[in-house]
Structure formats: C-alpha cells, structure tokens
C-alpha positions in Angstrom: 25.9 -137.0 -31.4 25.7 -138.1 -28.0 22.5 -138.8 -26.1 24.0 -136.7 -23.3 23.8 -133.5 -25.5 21.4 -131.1 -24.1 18.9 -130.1 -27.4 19.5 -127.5 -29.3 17.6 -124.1 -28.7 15.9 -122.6 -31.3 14.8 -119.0 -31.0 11.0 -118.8 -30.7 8.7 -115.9 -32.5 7.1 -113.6 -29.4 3.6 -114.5 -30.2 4.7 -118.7 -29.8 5.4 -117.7 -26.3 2.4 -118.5 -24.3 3.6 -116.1 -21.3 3.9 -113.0 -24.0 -0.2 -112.1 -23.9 0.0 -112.6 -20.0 2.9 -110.0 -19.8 1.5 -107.7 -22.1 -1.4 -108.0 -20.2 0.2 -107.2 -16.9 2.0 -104.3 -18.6 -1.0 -102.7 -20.0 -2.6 -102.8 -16.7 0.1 -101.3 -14.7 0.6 -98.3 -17.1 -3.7 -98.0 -16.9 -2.7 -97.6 -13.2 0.2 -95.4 -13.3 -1.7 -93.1 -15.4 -4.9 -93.3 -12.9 -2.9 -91.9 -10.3 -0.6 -89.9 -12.0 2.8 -92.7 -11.6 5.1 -94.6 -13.7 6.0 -97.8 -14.3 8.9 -98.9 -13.9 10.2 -101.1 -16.9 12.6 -103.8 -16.1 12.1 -103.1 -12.1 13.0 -107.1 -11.6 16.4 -107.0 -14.1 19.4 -106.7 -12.0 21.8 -104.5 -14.4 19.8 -103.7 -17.2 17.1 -101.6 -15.4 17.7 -98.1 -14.9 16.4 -98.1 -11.2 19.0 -99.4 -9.3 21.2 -98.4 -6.2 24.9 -99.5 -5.5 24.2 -100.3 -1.8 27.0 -101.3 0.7 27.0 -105.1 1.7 29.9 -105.6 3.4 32.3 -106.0 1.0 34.8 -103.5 -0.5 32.7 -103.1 -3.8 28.9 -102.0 -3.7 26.5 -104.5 -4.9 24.2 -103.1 -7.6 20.4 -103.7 -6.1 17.3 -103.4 -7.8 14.7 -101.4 -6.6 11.6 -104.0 -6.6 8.3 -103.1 -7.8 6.2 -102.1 -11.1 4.9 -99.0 -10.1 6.3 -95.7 -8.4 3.0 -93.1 -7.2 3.3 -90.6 -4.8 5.0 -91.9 -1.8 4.3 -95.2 -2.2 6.1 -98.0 -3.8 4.0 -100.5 -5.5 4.2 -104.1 -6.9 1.5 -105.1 -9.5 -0.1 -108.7 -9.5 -2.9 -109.7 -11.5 -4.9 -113.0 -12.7 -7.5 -114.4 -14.4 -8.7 -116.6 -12.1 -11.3 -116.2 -9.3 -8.7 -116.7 -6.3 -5.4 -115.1 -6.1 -2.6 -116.0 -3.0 -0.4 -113.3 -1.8 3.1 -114.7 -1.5 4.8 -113.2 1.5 8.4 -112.8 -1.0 6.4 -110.4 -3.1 5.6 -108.0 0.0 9.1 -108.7 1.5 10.4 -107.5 -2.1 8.3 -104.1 -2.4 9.3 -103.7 1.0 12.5 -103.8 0.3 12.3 -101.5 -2.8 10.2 -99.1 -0.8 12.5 -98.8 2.2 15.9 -98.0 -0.4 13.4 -95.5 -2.1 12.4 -93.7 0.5 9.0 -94.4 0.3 5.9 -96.8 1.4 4.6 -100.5 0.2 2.2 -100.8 -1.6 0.4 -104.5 -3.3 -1.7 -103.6 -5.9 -4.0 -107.1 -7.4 -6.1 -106.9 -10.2 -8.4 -109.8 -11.3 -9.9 -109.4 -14.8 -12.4 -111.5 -16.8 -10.8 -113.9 -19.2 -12.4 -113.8 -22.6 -14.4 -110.8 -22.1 -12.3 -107.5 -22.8 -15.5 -105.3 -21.9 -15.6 -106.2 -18.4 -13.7 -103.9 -15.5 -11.3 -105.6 -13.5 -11.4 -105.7 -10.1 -8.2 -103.8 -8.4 -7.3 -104.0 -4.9 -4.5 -102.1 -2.9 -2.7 -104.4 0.3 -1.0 -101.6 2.8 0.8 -102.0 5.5 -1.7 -101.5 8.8 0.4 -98.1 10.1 0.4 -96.6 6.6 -3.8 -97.2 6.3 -3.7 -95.7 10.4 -1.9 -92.6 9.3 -4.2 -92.5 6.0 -7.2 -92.3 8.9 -6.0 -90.0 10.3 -5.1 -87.6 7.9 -8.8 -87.7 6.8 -9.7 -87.2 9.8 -7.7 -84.2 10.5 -5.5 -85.3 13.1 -1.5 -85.1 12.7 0.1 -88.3 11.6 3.0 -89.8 12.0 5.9 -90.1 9.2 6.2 -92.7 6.8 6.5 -95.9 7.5 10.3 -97.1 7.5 10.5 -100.7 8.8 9.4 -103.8 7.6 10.1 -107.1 7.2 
C-alpha cells in the first residue's frame, strides 16, 4: 500500500456524527413551525433529484434542468428557509435569501427567513424566532391591516 492511497472510509453509526443532534434539532424546530402556522416542511428541499419538490425548468439547452425548489418550510404564500443557532449572534448570508428567493419566485409565492436562537443545555427555555421579509411584502402586510388595498405578491428579487 502506497502512501498516496486516500484512507479507507468506514461507515459511521448516526449518533458518532456530531452534526446529527444539530439537524435533528433543526428538523424538530421547523416542523414546531410548520405546525404553528398550519405548513409543511419540506424534507430534502436542498437534494437535487431525490426531493420530491422539484421543477424541470428550461435553461437554454434542449433538455430541462431538474431545479430544486429551496427552502424548509412552505406556509401560506410564503416560502420560507429555516436557520437556527445556539449561539448569541447569528449572520445572515446573502446566498441563503438569494436561494429562498429563488424557490419562492418558481413557486409562486413570497420569501420568507425564518431564525431561531435556542438556549444550549437548557431544553425548558423558548427560543427566540424571528421572520426576515422582503420590505414590499411587510408594506403590503401594513396595509392590509390597515384596510387599504395592496398590491400583489411580490415577484422580483435578486
């Protein structure tokens, strides 16, 4: 055996896997949000052929390109992606809007960024969750509650 061999890769048990808790984690919080506002998840959203919420959108070429509709979370008319952490600070990465945008705009429906920060080590604590909109969708959301007529969804983004 060469020293140029990569190693050899040896299938690891699910609960080795420090990222499993964290996703489960994540999972569990997205379905306590569908369920809060009457949505669903969206399993395997970020999985190219495997997820059942796809689109065969036209790129140029004579075959469609399968697309995945990106986000966690479908309620209502909006389109959501689902973040959360454990720490106190949390940056919002410009690909992740530009990714639910993109869902949102081949589903016919509105962005949505909802962030949750939890308490590590203490299950009995709330988290905190947060909704980013786009400014036109929180104008016509003013304006519906304040009885004036809106304008239709919002259909261009980055």
């Amino acid at each position: 055996m060469s020293d140029d061999a990569p190693p050899e890769k040896r299938a690891v048990p699910k609960w080795l896997d420090p990222n499993y808790d964290r996703f489960k984690r994540s999972q569990k919080h997205e379905t306590r949000l569908a369920s809060k506002f009457g949505g669903r998840r969206l399993p395997q959203s970020g999985a190219k052929q495997l997820s059942k919420h796809v689109i065969r959108a036209q790129t140029g070429s004579e075959k469609p390109e399968t697309v995945t509709l990106r986000g966690d979370l479908t309620i209502g008319d909006f389109w959501v992606e689902h973040k959360r952490t454990e720490t106190g600070t949390m940056s919002i990465k410009r690909e992740w809007w530009a990714q639910v945008c993109e869902g949102a705009r081949a589903a016919g429906q509105d962005p949505a960024l909802f962030l949750t920060f939890e308490t590590p080590r203490s299950p009995s604590s709330k988290p905190v969750d947060l909704v980013v909109l786009p400014i036109e969708v929180f104008e016509r959301m003013r304006k519906l509650a304040s009885g004036e007529s809106p304008s239709g969804p919002v259909t261009d983004r980055p």
